[in-house]
N, C-alpha and C positions, 0 to 999 in steps of 0.2 A: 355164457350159459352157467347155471348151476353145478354141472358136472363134467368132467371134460370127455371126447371120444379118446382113447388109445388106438394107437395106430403098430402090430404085432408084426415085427419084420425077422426071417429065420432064412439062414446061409445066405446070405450077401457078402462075398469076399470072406476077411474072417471072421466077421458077424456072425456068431452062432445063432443067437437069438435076445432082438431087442426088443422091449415094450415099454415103446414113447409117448408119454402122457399128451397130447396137444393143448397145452395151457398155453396163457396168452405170451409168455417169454419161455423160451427153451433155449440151455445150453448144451451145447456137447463138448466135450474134458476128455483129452487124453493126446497120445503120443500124437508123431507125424506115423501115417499110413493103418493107422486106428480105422479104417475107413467111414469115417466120422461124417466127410463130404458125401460120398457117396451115399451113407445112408437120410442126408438130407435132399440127396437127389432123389430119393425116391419118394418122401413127400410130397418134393414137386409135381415129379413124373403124374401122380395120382391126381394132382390138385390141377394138371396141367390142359390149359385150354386145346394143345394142337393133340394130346392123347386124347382126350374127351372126341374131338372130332373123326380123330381118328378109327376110334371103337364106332362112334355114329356109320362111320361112312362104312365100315367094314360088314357089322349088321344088318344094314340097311339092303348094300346093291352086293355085295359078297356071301351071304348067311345060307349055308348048308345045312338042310335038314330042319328038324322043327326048332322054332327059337326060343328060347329060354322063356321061363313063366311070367318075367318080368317083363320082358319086353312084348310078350302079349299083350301084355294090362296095358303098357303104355300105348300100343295100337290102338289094341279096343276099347280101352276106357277113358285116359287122361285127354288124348287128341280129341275123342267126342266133347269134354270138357270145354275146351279151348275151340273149339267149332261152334260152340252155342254161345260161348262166349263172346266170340266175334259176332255172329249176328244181333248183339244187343249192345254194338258197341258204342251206336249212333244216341242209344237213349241221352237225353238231357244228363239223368244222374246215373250213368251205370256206375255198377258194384264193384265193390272190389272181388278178383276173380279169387275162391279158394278152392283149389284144383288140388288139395291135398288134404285132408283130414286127422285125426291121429288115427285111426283104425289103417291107416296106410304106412305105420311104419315097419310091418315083415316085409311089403314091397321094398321098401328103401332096403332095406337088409340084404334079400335074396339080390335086386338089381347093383349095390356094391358089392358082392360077391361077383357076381359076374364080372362087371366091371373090372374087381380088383385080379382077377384071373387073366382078362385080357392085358392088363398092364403088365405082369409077371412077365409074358410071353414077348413084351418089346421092350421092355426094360433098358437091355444091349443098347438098341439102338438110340434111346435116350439118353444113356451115358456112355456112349459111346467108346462100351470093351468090347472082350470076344464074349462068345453067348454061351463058353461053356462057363466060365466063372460066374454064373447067376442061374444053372441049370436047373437047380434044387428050391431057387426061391421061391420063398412064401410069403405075401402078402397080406396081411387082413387084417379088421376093423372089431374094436369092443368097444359096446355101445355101453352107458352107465345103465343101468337096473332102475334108474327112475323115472317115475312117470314124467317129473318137470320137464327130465330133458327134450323128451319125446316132443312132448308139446312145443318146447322153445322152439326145437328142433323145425315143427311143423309150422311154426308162424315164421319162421325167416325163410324158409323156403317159397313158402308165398308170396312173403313181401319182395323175393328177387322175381317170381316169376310176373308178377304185376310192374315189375320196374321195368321191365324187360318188354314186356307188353307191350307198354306207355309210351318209350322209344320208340319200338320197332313199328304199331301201328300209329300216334299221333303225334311222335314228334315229340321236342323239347317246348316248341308250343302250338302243340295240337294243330299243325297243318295239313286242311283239310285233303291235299292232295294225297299224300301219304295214308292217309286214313283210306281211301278208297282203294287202297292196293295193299289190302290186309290179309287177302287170302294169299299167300304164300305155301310154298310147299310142307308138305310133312317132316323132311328133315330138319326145316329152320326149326315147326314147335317141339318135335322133338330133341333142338339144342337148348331150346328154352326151359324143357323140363328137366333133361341132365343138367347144364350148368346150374340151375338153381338149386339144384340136390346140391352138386359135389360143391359150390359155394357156399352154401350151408353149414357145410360138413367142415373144408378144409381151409375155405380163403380164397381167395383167387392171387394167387404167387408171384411171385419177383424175388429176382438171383440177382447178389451182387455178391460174384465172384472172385477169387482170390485174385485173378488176373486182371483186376478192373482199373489199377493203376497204367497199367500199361493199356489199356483198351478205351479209356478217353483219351490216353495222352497223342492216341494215334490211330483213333477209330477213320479221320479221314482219309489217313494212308491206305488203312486195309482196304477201307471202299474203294480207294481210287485202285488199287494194287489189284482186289478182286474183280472188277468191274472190265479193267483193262485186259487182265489176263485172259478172262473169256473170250475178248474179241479175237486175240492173239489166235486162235483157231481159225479165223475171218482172214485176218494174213498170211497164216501159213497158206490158207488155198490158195491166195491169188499167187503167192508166191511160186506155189507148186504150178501152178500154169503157167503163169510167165517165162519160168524156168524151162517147161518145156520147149513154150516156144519158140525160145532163144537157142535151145540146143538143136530144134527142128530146123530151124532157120538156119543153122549151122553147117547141116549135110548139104543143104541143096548149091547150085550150080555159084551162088556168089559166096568167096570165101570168108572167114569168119576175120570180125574185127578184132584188133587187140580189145577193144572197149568189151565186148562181146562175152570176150574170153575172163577178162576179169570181173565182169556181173556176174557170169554164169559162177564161176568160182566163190564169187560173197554169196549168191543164192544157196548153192549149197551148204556154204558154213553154218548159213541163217536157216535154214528150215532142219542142218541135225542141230543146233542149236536148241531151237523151239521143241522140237520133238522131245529131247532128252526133260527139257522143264516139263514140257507138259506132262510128263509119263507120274505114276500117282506116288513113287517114291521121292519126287521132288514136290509134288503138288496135292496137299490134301487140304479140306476144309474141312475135316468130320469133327467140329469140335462138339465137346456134350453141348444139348440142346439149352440149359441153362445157362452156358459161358455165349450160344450164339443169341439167343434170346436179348440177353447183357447186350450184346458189341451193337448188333439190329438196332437198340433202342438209343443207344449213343450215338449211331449213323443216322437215324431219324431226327435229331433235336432240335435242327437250326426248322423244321420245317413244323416241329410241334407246337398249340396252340398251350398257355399254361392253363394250371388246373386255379380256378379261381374260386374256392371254396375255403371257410374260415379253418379248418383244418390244416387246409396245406400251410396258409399263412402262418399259424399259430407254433409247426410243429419246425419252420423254416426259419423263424425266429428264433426261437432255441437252440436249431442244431447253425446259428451264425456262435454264437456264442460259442460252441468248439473249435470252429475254424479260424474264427476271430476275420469272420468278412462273407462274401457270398461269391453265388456262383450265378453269373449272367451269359445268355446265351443269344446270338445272335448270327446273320447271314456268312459274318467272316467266322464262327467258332465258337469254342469257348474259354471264357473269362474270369478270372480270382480275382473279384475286386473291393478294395480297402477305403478307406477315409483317405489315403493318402495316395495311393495308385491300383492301375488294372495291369493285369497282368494277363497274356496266353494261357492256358491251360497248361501248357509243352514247360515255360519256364517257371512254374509254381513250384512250393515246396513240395515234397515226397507225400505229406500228410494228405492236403490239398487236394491232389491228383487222386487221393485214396478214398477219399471223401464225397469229391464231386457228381458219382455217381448215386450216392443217397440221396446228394441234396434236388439232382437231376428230377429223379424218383420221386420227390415229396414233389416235386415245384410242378412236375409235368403228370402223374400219374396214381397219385396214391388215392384210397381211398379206405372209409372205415370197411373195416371184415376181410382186408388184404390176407396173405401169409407173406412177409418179407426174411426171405434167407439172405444173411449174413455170412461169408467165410472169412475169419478171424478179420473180425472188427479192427482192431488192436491192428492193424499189419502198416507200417511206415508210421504210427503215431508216439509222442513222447509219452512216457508214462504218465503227464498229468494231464494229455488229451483223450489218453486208454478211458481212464475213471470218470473225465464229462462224459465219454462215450458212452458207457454203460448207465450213466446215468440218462440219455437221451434215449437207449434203449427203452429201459422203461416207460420214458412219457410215452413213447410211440406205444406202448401196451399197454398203456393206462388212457392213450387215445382210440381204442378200437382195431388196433392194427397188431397184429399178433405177429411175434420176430421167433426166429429159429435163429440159432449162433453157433458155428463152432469157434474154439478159442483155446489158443496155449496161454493165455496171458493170467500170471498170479493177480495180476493188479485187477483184472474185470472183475474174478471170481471174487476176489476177497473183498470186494467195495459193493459187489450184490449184495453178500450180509451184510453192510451198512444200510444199505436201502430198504431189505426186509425189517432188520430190528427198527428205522426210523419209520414204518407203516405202522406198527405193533406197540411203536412205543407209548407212556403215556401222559407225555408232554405235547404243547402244540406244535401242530407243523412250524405254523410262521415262526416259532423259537427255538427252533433247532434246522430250518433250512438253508440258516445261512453258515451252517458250518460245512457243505456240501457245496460241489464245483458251480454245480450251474443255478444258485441256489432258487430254488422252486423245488415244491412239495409235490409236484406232478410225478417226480421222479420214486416219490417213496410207494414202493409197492407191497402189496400180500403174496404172505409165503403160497396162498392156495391156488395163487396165479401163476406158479412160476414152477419150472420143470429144472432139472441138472441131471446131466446121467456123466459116466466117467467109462469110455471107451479105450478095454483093456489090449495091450497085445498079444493076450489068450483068446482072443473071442467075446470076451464077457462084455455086456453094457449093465452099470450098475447104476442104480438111483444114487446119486449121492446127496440129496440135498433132505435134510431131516426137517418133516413140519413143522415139528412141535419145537424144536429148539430155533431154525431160522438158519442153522450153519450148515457150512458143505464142506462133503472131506474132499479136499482137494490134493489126495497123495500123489497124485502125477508130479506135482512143483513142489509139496511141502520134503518129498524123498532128494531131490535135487539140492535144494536149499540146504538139507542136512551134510549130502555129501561136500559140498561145497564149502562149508564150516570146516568138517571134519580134514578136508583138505591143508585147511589154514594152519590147525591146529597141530597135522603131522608134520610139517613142514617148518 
C-alpha cells in the first residue's frame, strides 16, 4: 500500500508506549527483556486466526446486551450481501462479489475498535503471563489520512473475500457437489468477512520463535512425550482398579500370595508415581500460542502436502544459498541435504536446525500478504550467515510477504543500510549486486518500506531508522562496541 497502518501499543510490560509503523520489514533493536517479543506477540495475537474465532464465537452464542454498531451492520447488511450473492452463484459468468465499498471504511474502524478491545482483554492467555501485568493495555490502530489507502485497503479486502468464496463454495476446480452445499451457517460468512478485514489489514501470521532450534530438533519427542502422557491417565485407572482388586482379594478367606503382595507394592509406587507427574507443577503445556503454533506446525510436516506455487520455489532457492543445501521432509523425518550427503535433522549443524523451520514455512505454507515474525534471526548463525540472512529478509519483503524481526545482531542492522543505500543508489543493480552475499538485486530495498525502532530499558520505543539519510542509530551495539575498545585501551 501507499501508506502504511500503525499499530499504537501502551503498558505492555515495560512498554510505556509504542507506535509501530507496519511496513513491509520491521525491526526491533534493544536489550534482552526490552519486551521486544512480546510486543511482537501482540501483533500476532491481532492478526491471529484462533483470536479472530475466538471474538466470532464469543459474539455470536455468548453476547450480552445490545451488540456493538458494527456488528449490526455485519448481520444486517454484509450477510444480506453474501446471501444474494449465493443465489447467482450458478450464473454462467457471475461477478465478482464487492461486499465492501469505500463508504465502509468507519465500519472497518469502529469494528477494529471493537475487536481490538476484545484482544486487550485475552491477551494473558495468548502469551501466556499473569493478566495483571497487561491490566492497563492499550491497543489500537491509525489509519493513514489518505484516500489511496482507503481504497487499496477496500479492493484487498475483497479480493480475500472472493478467494474465500471460491474455495469454500466451488472448490479449487469448481466441483459441482460442493457448490450445492453453499448455504452454510452465519458464523462461517461471518469468518469470511472478519478474516478478510484483519487479512487486509495485518497479514495472516507465522511465528518462528526463539525456541525453534530446539522444536524441530525434537518436535517428534514432544508429540510422542505429549501424546503418551495423556493416556497415562487411562493407566493410572486401570491401575487403581486392579489395585484394589488385589488388595480386595486380599481380606477374603484365601491368604495373600507373595506375588500378591509384591504387585500390590509396585502398584502403589506406580500410581504415587503418576500422580506426582501428573500434578501441574510437574506437567504444564501453556506455552504462548506463537511458540505452540510453531511446534503444531512442525508435528504436522511429514503429513503436509508442499505449496507448489512460483513463489515458494523462487524464495526456497535463495534461502539454499544460506544454508548451503535444503531441507527435505519425509514419512521417517526431517532431512539437511547436500550434493554430498543427507543428514537427520537431530545431527545437523546448530545453523541448520535454526533455519529449518523458515525453510519448512516457505516450502509448506507461505503465501503473498503473510506477516512472518522472526525472533532474532541471527540466533546459532556465523556472522557471514547473519548478513545473507538479512539479505533474504528483504527478498521475502520485496516478495509480498512482510517480516517482523527482533534482533541483538550489529551485523543485521548494519548491512540493512547497505541494502537501503544499494535501493537508492545510482548505479545499476546488476553492477553492484555482486558485491552483496547472495548476490541478487531482490534484496536491495526502499527506506519507505522499512521500519526500525530501538526498545529502551526505560520503557521507551524509539524510531531509529532516518528516511531521508537510510542510517539507523543503532546505540544499543555501537555503546558496547565503545566500551569494549575502551577496555583494551585501560588495560
Amino acid at each position: 500500500m501507499s501508506k502504511n497502518l500503525k499499530l499504537r501499543i501502551k503498558n505492555l510490560g515495560i512498554v510505556k508506549n509504542a507506535t509501530i509503523e507496519l511496513s513491509d520489514l520491521i525491526f526491533f533493536i534493544g536489550k534482552n527483556n526490552t519486551n521486544k517479543t512480546w510486543t511482537a506477540y501482540v501483533l500476532h495475537a491481532v492478526a491471529s486466526d484462533s483470536m479472530l474465532r475466538k471474538y466470532i464465537y464469543r459474539n455470536l452464542w455468548f453476547r450480552k446486551g445490545r451488540p456493538c454498531s458494527a456488528w449490526e451492520k455485519i448481520i444486517n447488511h454484509y450477510l444480506g450481501k453474501i446471501e444474494s450473492y449465493l443465489r447467482e452463484i450458478d450464473a454462467p459468468q457471475s461477478s465478482e462479489l464487492s461486499i465492501f465499498t469505500s463508504s465502509d471504511a468507519s465500519f472497518i474502524k469502529d469494528l477494529l475498535k471493537h475487536y481490538l478491545g476484545f484482544v486487550t482483554k485475552h491477551i494473558h492467555e495468548f502469551i501466556s503471563i499473569d493478566k495483571n501485568l497487561v491490566k492497563d493495555l492499550k491497543i489500537s490502530v491509525l489509519f493513514p489520512k489518505e484516500r489511496e489507502f482507503e481504497r487499496e485497503l477496500i479492493a484487498r479486502i475483497n479480493q480475500y473475500v472472493n478467494r474465500s468464496l471460491r474455495t469454500l463454495l466451488l472448490g479449487e476446480e469448481g466441483d459441482e457437489e460442493i457448490k450445492k452445499k453453499r448455504f452454510y451457517t452465519y458464523d462461517l460468512w461471518i469468518y469470511v468477512i472478519l478474516n478478510s478485514i484483519m487479512r487486509a489489514l495485518f497479514g495472516r501470521p507465522f511465528n518462528l520463535p526463539v525456541e525453534r532450534n530446539t522444536l524441530v530438533t525434537f518436535a517428534t519427542l514432544i508429540s510422542l512425550g505429549e501424546g503418551k502422557f495423556v493416556n497415562i491417565s487411562n493407566l493410572l485407572s486401570t491401575f487403581k482398579e486392579l489395585h484394589s482388586s488385589i488388595t480386595t482379594y486380599g481380606t477374603q478367606e484365601k491368604p495373600k500370595l507373595e506375588l500378591t503382595d509384591q504387585f500390590t507394592k509396585f502398584s502403589e509406587q506406580l500410581i504415587s508415581f503418576i500422580d506426582s507427574v501428573m500434578s501441574a507443577q510437574y506437567y504444564n503445556y501453556n506455552y504462548p500460542v506463537p511458540i505452540k503454533l510453531f511446534k503444531e506446525f512442525v508435528q504436522r510436516l511429514t503429513s503436509l502436502s508442499p505449496a507448489d506455487k512460483e513463489l515458494n520455489s523462487k524464495l526456497l532457492n535463495i534461502l539454499k544459498e544460506v544454508i548451503g543445501g535444503e531441507i527435505t521432509v519425509d514419512k521417517r523425518g526431517i532431512f539437511y541435504k547436500t550434493k554430498e550427503v543427507t543428514l537427520p535433522i537431530f545431527v545437523s549443524s546448530s545453523m541448520v536446525k535454526s533455519l529449518a523451520g523458515l525453510y519448512a514455512y516457505l516450502g509448506y505454507r507461505a503465501e503473498k500478504g503473510d506477516l512472518l515474525i522472526i525472533d532474532e534471526p541471527e540466533s546459532n548463525l556465523h556472522p557471514e550467515a547473519q548478513v545473507k540472512m538479512v539479505e533474504f529478509l528483504a527478498c521475502m519483503a520485496n516478495n509480498g510477504i512482510r517480516v517482523l524481526t527482533t534482533t541483538h545482531s550489529p551485523y543485521v542492522v548494519d548491512h540493512l543500510t547497505n541494502l537501503l543505500e544499494a535501493k537508492r543508489s545510482q548505479k545499476k543493480a546488476k553492477d553492484i549486486r555482486e558485491k552483496f552475499f547472495l548476490k541478487t538485486e531482490e534484496a536491495f530495498i526502499d527506506r519507505n518500506r522499512v521500519s526500525a525502532y530501538f526498545f529502551t530499558e526505560s520503557g521507551e520505543v524509539k524510531d531509529v531508522l532516518d528516511k531521508k539519510s537510510g542510517m539507523i542509530d543503532w546505540e544499543t551495539f555501537s555503546s558496547i562496541s565503545d566500551r569494549i575498545n575502551q577496555i583494551y585501551y585501560e588495560i
